[in-house]
N, C-alpha and C positions, 0 to 999 in steps of 0.2 A: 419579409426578411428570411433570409437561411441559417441555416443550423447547422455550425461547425460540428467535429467528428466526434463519434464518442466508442471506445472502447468496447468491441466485440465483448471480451471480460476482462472487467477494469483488475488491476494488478494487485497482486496478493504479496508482497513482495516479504513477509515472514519466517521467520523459521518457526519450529513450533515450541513450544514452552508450558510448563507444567506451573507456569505463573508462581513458584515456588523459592524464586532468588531469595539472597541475604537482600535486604531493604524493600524489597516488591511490594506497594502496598497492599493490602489483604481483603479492602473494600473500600479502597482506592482505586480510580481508573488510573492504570496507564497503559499505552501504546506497547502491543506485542514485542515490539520492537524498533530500534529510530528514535531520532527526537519527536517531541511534539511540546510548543507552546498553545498558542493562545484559544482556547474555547470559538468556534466560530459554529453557525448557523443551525442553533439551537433548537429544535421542535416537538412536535407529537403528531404522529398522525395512525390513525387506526390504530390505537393500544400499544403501539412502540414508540420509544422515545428514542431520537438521532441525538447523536452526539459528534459532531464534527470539531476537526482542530488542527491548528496548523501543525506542518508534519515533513520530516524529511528522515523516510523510510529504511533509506540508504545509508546513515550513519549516526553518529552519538551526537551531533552539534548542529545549530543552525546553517541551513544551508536548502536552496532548492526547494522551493514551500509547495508540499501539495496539501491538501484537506484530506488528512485523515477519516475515520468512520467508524463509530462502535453503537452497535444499538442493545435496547434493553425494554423488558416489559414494564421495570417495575422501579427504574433509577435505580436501583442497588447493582441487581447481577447484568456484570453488562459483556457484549460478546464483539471482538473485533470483527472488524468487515474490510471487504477491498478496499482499495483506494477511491475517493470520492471525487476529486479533482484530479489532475493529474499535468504537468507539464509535457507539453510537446503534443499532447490529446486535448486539453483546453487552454485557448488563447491567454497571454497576459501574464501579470504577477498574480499570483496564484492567495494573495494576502489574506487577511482579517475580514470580518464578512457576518452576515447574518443570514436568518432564511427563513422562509413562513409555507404554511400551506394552502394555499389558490384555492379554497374550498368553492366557492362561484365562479370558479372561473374565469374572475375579470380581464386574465391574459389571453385567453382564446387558446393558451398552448395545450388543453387537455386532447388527446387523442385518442382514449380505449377508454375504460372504467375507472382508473386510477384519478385521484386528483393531483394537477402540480406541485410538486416540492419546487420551489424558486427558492435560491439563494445567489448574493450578491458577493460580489468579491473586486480586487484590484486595489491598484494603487493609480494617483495622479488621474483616477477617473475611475466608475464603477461599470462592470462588468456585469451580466445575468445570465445565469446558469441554469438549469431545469433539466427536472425526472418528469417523465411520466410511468413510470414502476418501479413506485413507491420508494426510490430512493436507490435502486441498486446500480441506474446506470444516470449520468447527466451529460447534457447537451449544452453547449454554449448558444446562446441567441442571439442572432443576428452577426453572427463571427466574432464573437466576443466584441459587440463594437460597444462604446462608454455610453453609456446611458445617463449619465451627468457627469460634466468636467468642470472645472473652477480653477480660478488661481491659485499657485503658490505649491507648496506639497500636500496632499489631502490621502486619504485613507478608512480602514476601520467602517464601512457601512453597517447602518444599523438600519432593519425596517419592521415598522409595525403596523398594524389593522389599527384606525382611531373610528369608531363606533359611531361619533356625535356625527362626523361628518362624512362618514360613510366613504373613507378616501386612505390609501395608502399611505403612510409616511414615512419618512427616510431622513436620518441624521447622516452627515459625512464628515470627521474630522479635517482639518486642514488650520496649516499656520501662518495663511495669508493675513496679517495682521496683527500676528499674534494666536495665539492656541484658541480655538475655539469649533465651535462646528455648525453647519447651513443646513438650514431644513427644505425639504419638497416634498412634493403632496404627489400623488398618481393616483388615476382611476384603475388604472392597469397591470401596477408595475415593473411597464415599458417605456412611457413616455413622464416626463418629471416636468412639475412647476415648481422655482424656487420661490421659499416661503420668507423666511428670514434667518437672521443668522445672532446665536447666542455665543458672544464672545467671553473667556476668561482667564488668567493670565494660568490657572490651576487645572484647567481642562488641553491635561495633556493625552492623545491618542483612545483607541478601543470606549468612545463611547457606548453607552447603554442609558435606556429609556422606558419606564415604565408607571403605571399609575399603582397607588396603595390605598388604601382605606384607613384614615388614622384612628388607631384603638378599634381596629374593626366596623368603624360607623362609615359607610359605604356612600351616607348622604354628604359625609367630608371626607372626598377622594379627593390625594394632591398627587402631581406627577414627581418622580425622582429623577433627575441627571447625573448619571455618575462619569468617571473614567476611568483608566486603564489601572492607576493604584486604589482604588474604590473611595479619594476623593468621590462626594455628592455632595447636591442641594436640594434643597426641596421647595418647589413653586406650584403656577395653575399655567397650564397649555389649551387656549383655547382653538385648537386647528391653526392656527397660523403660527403663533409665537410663544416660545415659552420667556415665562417673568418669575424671577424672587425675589424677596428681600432681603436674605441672606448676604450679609454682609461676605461671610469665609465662607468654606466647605466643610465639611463634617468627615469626620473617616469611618467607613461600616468594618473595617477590617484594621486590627495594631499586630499584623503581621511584618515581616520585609514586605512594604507595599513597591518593587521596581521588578523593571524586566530579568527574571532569574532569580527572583525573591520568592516566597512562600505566597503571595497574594495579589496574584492580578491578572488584568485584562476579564474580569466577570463579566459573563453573561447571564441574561434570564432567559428560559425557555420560552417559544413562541406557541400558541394553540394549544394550550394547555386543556384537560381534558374538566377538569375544576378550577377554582379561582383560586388555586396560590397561585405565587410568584416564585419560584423557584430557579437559584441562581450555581453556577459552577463556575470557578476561577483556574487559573493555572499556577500549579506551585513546583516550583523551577530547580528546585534545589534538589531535586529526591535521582540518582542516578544508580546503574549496575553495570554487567559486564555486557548489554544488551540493549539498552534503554534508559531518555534523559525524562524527566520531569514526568510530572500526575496533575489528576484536578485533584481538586477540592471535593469533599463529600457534600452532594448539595443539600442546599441550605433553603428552608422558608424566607421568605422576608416578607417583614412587616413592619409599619410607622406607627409608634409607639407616644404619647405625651409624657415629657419625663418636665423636673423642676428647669430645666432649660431653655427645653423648647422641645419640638417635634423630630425622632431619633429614628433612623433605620436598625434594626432589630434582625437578625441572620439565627436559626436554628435549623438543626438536623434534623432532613422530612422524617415521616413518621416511621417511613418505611424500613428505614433502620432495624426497629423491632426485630423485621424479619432473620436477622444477624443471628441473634440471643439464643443462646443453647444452654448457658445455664447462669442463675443470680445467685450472689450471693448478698447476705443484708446487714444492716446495722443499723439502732436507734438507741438517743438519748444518752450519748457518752459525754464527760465532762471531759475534756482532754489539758491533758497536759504534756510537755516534752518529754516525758520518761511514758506516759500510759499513749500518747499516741505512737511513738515508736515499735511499740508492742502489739498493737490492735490488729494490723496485717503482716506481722512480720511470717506466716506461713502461707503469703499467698505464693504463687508464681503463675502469671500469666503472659500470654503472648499478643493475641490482639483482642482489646476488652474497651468499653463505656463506661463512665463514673458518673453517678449522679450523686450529689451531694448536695448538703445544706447544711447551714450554719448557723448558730444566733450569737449575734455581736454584740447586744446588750451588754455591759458589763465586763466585755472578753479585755482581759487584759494583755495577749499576745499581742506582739507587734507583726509577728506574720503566719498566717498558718496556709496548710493546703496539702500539695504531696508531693510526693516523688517518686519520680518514675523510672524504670531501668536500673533498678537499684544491683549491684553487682556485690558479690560477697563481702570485698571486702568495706560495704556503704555507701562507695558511691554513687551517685547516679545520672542516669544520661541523660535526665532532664526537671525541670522541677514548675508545678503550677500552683504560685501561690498566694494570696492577698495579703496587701499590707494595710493592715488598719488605720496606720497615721496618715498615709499617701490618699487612701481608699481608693487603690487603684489592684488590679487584677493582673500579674503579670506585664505591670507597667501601663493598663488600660484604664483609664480613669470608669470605674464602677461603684457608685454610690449604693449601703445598704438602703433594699426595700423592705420597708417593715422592720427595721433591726437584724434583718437577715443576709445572707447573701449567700445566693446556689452555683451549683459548678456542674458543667456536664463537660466531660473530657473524653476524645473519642483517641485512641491510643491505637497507633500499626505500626507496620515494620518500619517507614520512614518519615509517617506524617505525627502532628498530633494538634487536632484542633480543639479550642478549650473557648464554652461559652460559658458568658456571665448574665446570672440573675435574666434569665427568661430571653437572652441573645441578645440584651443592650450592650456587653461588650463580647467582642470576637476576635479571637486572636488564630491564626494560623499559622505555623511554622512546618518547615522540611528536620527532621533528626534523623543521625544515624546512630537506632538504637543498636546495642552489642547484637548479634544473632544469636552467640552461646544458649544452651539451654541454662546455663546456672545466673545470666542475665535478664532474668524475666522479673523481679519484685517489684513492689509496691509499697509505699508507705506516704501513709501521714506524717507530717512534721508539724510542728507548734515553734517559736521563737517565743521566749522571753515571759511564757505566762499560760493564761490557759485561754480557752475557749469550749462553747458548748456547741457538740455536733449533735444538728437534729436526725441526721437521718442521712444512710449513705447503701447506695445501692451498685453492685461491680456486676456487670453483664461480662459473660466471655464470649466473643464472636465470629461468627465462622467463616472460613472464605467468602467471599463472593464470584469465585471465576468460576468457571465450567460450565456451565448451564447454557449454554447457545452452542449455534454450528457460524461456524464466522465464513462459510463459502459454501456449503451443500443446502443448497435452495429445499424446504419440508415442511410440510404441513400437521407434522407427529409431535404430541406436547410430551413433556421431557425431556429427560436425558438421552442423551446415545452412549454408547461407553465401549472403551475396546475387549475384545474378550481375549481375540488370540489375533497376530499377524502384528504388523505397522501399518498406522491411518494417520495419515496426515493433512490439513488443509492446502488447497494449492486455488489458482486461480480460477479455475473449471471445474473444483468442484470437492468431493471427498475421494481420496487418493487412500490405496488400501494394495500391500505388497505384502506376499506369503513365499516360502516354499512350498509351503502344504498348503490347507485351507485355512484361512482367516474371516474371522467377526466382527462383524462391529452392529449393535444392537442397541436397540431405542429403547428404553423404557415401556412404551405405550403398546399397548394388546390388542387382539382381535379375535374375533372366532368367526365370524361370517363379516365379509368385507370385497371392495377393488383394495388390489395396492400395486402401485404401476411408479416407472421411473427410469431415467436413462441408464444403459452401463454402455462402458467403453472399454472393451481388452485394451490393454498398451501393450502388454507382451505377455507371452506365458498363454494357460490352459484354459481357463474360465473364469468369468464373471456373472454375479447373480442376483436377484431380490430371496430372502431369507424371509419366512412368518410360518408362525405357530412354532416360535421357537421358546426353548426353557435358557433361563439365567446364562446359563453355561455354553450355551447352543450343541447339547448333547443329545438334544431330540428337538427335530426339527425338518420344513420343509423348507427345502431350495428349488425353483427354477432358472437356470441359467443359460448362457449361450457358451458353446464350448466350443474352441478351434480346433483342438487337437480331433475331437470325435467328427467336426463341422455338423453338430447337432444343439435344438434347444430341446434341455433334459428337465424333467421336474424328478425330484430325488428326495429322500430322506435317508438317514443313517441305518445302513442293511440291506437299502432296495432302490433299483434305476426305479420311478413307476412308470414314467413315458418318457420318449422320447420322439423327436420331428427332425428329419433329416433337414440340412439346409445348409450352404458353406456359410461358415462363420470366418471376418476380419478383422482381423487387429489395426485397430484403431480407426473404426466406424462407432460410430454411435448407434446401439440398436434402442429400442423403447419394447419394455417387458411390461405389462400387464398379466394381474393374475386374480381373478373371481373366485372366491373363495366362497360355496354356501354348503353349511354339513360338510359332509363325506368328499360332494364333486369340487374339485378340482381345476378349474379353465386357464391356460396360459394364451396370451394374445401375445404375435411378434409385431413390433411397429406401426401399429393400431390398424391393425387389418380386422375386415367387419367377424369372421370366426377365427373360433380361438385354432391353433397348430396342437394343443395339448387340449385333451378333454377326458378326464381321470377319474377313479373312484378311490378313496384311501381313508378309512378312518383310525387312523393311528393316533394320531393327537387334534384337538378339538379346538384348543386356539392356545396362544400364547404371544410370545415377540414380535416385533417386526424387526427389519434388520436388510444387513450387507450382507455381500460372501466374494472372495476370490479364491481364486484355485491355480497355486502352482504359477504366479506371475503376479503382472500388475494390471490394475483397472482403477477407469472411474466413475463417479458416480455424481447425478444432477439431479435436480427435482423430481423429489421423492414425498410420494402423496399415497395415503389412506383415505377410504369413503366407504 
């Protein structure tokens, strides 16, 4: 088979953003810019997590789906990327979709070091798409031809690794007959045997599939089936057919569960690097003057035994944590509607976590919890509270455990998700809190009696943006940061425009090292690699390629130290290397076997690595330290 085209470099198609909007969520993903629905081809591979989603770049509404792209180390800080799919560059409706990683290679399609990324897409038949580096660029196979079709309308591929039987599997929604979805098995996940097909009048679109351990005992693992509003059941999948007894379905979410509602289309990550399960949804309702809809902050899942029956259980991974800059606490209050009023009436926060608990023994309130967005003059922009007589959780049925019942409520600019009593109930909603600064409060409320708080903890939490390069391909951990000029991401790479000279510097330090990487004049005087620079890049070494001089120059602030005749072009791509050990000095042009510069200078010892232009524009690619 052949391999449709793929994008010299896929399209960056953003402006850039200080992720700083009124309603932007704060450690919430959302799209730089563009719409984006549904969570598609979820994974891990080498220590980053993909997050792909449907996506249309070009404007605020649905329309023209490609797959979006934001990766992240750690599920929190996460960093936009190109375009992942792209119409007119890969065959098809560009739809809903899953993706795993080909660690054995069962597809053949591995070609260099990298293992395949495969993910699935299409409508009215499923398509396969594949990277072989590591995610930055995909190829259609076989010309985007369907690798399973079926009657009726179909959609939403799901595929997963099943272990027992050492075999691919792949759900496909379709409503031939009614809503339901067809299973197939592959050795390869090229060619498909259809397996069987689990009909249900409530499995509507954006299936997902995965196994849980209930209460953690691993020897009673059941599989879950959910769909697009996180409608599930819970059964056993023995390789060919999944069965329940599940009369209904269950809801893991008492959000708006529909398409543009707070809670749908969920996905779990594929190749996880540990044994959670860990899921992200699209919540449709959070919009600005730049961008439509967020996920969800993902969530553990887990099957829980409750007096019903066996419940899907959704909590905020751990990682969270990382957020928390500072707690503040509380224990053992007696509350009432006059002394809960009071309790946080000096908070004012903007985006923060609540952990609380409660004991209901004897509580004679009919509602308590809090309120949020409280505005001067009381009211507020949203409110999380239980009702004792209902015993439901902002309308979620949540029954006290032990007489208790706990609350963890994760609070941003436009989300706020609120779990009950260890994630048996989950509610997620879109808000649009005030942005004012004097709309930040917080309060407990009490209705009609009292109750006793055991214990209440307010985390305040800090962005989650910045932390990646979303186009300059690097192997330097940290941050980069601008010191002076304009740096902007663009499709090729890191873009950096001065009159004078401009910075842009990494975090991460050197004192003996290679550090090599492409630049490209677009116009103007020079472009350079920057190291053993200070904070400010007030002391520092540059070598660079200069048109105006047609020389490569190594420099610091006071002194040319070398220079190499050579005509320099605007907009060639040269490749700079520079050997840094002690004192000497080695600059290499375009990986020629001796260096053009071979220097002696001890003026500074180590310090940054970093960018430089001079007097124009340039860009900047794969950029490595060793």
């Amino acid at each position: 088979p052949t391999t449709g085209p793929t994008a010299a470099r896929p399209e960056f198609p953003y402006q850039p953003t200080t992720y700083t909007e009124p309603y932007r969520g704060q450690f919430h993903f959302s799209s730089q810019g563009g719409w984006m629905n549904d969570p598609n081809g979820l994974l891990h591979y080498k220590g980053t997590y993909h997050f792909f989603y449907q996506h249309n770049p070009h404007g605020l509404g649905w329309d023209t789906m490609h797959w979006g792209h934001a990766t992240s180390t750690d599920l929190v800080h996460w960093t936009q990327k190109p375009i992942a799919l792209e119409p007119g560059v890969h065959p098809g409706d560009l739809w809903s979709g899953a993706g795993v990683v080909d660690a054995a290679n069962t597809s053949g399609l591995r070609d260099g070091a990298e293992d395949p990324l495969v993910v699935f897409s299409g409508t009215n038949g499923v398509s396969v798409f594949y990277s072989t580096d590591a995610g930055r660029t995909f190829k259609a196979y076989d010309n985007g031809r369907k690798v399973v079709t079926m009657p009726g309308t179909s959609r939403d591929p799901k595929v997963l690794w099943h272990a027992p039987t050492k075999r691919w599997v792949m759900l496909v929604w379709s409503d031939e007959g009614g809503n339901g979805v067809n299973l197939y098995s592959s050795p390869d996940l090229l060619e498909w045997t259809f397996l069987s097909r689990y009909a249900a009048g409530w499995l509507f679109e954006c299936p997902d599939f995965f196994a849980l351990p209930v209460d953690g005992d691993r020897r009673r693992t059941k599989w879950v089936l959910t769909d697009a509003s996180g409608e599930y059941v819970v059964g056993d999948f023995d390789g060919t057919t999944f069965t329940t007894d599940w009369a209904e379905p269950q809801r893991m979410d008492h959000g708006t569960n529909h398409a543009g509602g707070s809670f749908y289309a969920g996905q779990v990550f594929n190749d996880m690097p540990d044994d959670r399960v860990v899921q992200m949804a699209w919540m449709g309702g959070n919009q600005g003057a730049t961008w439509t809809g967020n996920a969800s902050f993902p969530a553990v899942l887990g099957l829980r035994t409750t007096g019903d029956g066996v419940r899907v259980t959704r909590q905020p991974i751990k990682e969270l944590e990382k957020l928390r800059y500072r707690t503040s606490s509380w224990r053992g209050r007696r509350l009432t509607p006059t002394t809960a009023a009071k309790l946080l009436r000096d908070q004012s926060l903007d985006t923060y976590e609540v952990e609380a608990e409660f004991d209901v023994r004897g509580a004679t309130a009919e509602r308590f919890g809090f309120k949020l967005d409280v505005r001067p003059g009381g009211d507020a922009g949203s409110e999380v509270l239980y009702d004792t007589r209902a015993r439901t959780l902002m309308g979620a049925p949540l029954e006290p455990a032990g007489g208790r019942v706990t609350m963890r409520i994760l609070v941003d600019r436009g989300q706020l998700e609120v779990f009950g009593n260890d994630g048996l109930a989950s509610i997620t909603r879109n808000v649009s809190f005030d942005p004012r600064a004097d709309s930040r409060g917080v309060a407990l409320h009490v209705d009609g009696g009292g109750v006793r708080l055991v214990s209440l903890r307010i985390h305040e939490l800090a962005p989650a943006w910045g932390m990646g390069e979303p186009t300059l391909e690097h192997n330097l951990p940290g941050q980069w940061r601008v010191v002076s000029g304009s740096w902007t991401d663009v499709a090729d790479g890191k873009k950096g425009s001065a009159g004078g000279d401009a910075f842009y510097l990494s975090d991460h330090t050197g004192a003996d090292f290679t550090y090599e990487g492409d630049v490209r004049l677009v116009d103007g005087t020079a472009a350079a690699l920057t190291f053993r620079a200070d904070p400010r890049a007030e002391r520092h070494y540059t070598a660079n390629v200069d048109a105006e001089a047609g020389v490569v120059k190594l420099w610091r602030p006071g002194r040319d130290i070398a220079t190499y005749r050579t005509p320099i072009t605007a907009g060639r791509p040269y490749h700079l290397k520079v050997v840094a050990r002690g004192r000497n000095i080695k600059v290499y042009l375009d990986d020629r076997a001796e260096p053009v510069i071979d220097a002696n200078d001890d003026q500074y010892a180590s310090g940054r690595f970093g960018l430089n232009v001079f007097d124009g524009t340039a860009l900047f690619q794969n950029i490595r330290a060793s």
